[in-house]
N, C-alpha and C positions, 0 to 999 in steps of 0.2 A: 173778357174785358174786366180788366179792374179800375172800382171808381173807389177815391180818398175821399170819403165825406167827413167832415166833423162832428162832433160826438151830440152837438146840440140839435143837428140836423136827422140824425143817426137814429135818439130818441124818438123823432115823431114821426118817423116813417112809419111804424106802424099802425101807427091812428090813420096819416092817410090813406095805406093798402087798404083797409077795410073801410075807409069811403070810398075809394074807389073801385074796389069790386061792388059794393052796394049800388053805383051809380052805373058798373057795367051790367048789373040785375038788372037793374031799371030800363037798361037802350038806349040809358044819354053814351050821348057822341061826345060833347065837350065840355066844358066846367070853366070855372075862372076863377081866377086867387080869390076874387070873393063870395066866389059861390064855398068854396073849400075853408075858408077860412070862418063864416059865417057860421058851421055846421060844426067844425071841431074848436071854436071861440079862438082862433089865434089873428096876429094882426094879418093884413095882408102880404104885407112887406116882407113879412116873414115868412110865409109861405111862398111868395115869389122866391127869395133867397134860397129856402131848402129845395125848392122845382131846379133853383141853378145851378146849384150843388151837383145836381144828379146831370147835368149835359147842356146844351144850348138847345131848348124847342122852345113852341109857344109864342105866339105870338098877341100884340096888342091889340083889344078888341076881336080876340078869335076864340084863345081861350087856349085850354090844354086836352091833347087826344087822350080823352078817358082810357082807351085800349091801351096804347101805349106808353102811357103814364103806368096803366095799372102794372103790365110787364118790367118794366124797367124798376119801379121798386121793389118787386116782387124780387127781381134779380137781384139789388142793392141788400136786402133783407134774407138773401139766399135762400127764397123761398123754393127755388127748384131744386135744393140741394137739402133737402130736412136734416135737423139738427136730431142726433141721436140722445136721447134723455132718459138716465132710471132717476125714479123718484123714494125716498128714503122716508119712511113714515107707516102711519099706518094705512090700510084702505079708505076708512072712514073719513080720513085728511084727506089724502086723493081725491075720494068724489067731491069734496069742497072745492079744492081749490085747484083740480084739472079734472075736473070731470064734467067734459063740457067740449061740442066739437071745435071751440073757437082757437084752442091751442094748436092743435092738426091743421085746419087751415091758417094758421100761422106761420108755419113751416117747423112746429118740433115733432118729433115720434117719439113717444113715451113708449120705453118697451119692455119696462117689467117696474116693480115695487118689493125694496128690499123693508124688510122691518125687525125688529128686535123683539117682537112679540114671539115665540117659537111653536107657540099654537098657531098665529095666525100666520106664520111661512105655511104652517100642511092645511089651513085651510083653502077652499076651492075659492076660487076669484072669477067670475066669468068675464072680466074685461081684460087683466091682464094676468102673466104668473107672477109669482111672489114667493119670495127666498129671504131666508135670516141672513142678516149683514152678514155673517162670517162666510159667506158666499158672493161678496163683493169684489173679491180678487180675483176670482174662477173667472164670471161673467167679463169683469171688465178687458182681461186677455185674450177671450174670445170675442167679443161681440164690438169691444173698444167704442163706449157712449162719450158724448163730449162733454153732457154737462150731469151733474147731480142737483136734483129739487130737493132741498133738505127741511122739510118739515117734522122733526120729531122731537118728542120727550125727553129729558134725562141729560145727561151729559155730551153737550151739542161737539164740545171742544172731542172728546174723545172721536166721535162719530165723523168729525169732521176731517181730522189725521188719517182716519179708517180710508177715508173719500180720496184722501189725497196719496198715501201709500198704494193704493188699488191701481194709480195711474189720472183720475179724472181732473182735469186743470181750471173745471171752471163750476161754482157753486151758487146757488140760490136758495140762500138760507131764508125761511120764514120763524127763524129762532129769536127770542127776546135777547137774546147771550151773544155778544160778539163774539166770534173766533177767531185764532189765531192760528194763518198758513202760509208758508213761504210765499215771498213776493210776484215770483212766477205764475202762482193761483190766483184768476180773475175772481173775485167774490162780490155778489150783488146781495146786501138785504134788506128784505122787506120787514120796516119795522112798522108792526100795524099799534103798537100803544101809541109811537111817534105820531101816527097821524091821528088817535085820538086822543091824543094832547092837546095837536092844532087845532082842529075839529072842537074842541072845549073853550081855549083861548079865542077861537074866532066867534064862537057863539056868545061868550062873555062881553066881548067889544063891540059887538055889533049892537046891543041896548047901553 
């Protein structure tokens, strides 16, 4: 079954899955838009609207079947089909920023860490293995991951072309450096000065 959700709705599925396996921990049976909404700060209305997005259930004064809520996003978010992920950086970046089981119950599988270090390719890694980029072409025609976490040093632009010549169509750069890839390559980045800019500007306004 394929569902058309829109891209605003798309977003915060994943805040809900992980309310509501938290809430299938727990043994609740049902929730309400403002029990969900209360918990991840959105209006209600809005959460009603992304619940409809995903099918017609739920009913007024019942509430929504935690079980079946949790499933059906999980599907929406293809969590029964994990996204295959190498990660480009060094280890020590890794354990920052996926090193941690909330990514795997997410639905991506990290399955290896390419780096430009050439010592740290033949170093030992007990989590995952680890190869010098110029092994990014081997791996990706055999093993065909979907997406690239690009957190590294140096020349992001070059490293990024590497990404995209290897075969991989979809990036998550945590590079300060925009890059530039053909249209066809989805690219998401995470710009963490951006949001300690905001993070400055909101504390300046606020007195």
């Amino acid at each position: 079954m394929t569902i058309n959700i829109p891209e605003t709705t798309a977003r915060r599925l994943p805040s809900y899955y992980r309310f509501m396996k938290k809430q299938l921990g727990k043994g609740t049976e049902r929730v309400s838009s403002q029990e969900v909404s209360a918990a991840l700060h959105l209006d209600p209305g809005t959460v009603r609207k992304d619940f409809s997005n995903l099918g017609e259930f739920g009913k007024r004064g019942y509430g929504y079947d935690v079980a079946y809520l949790t499933q059906l996003i999980g599907h929406a978010i293809h969590r029964d089909h994990p996204l295959q992920v190498v990660f480009i950086g060094s280890t020590d970046f890794y354990q920052v920023i996926c090193g941690n089981q909330l990514i795997i119950d997410e639905g991506y599988d990290i399955t290896a860490i390419f780096t430009m270090s050439a010592l740290q390719a033949k170093s030992k890694f007990k989590l995952l293995p680890v190869y010098p980029l110029d092994d990014l072409s081997t791996y990706v025609a055999i093993h065909h991951p979907d997406v690239a976490i690009l957190a590294a040093l140096g020349d992001v632009q070059n490293i990024a072309e590497t990404v995209v010549s290897a075969g991989i169509n979809a990036i998550l750069s945590y590079s300060t450096q925009a890059i530039c890839v053909p249209e066809r390559i989805s690219v998401q980045q995470v710009d963490m000065m951006g949001e300690l800019h905001s993070l400055r500007l909101r504390k300046m306004y606020a007195h």
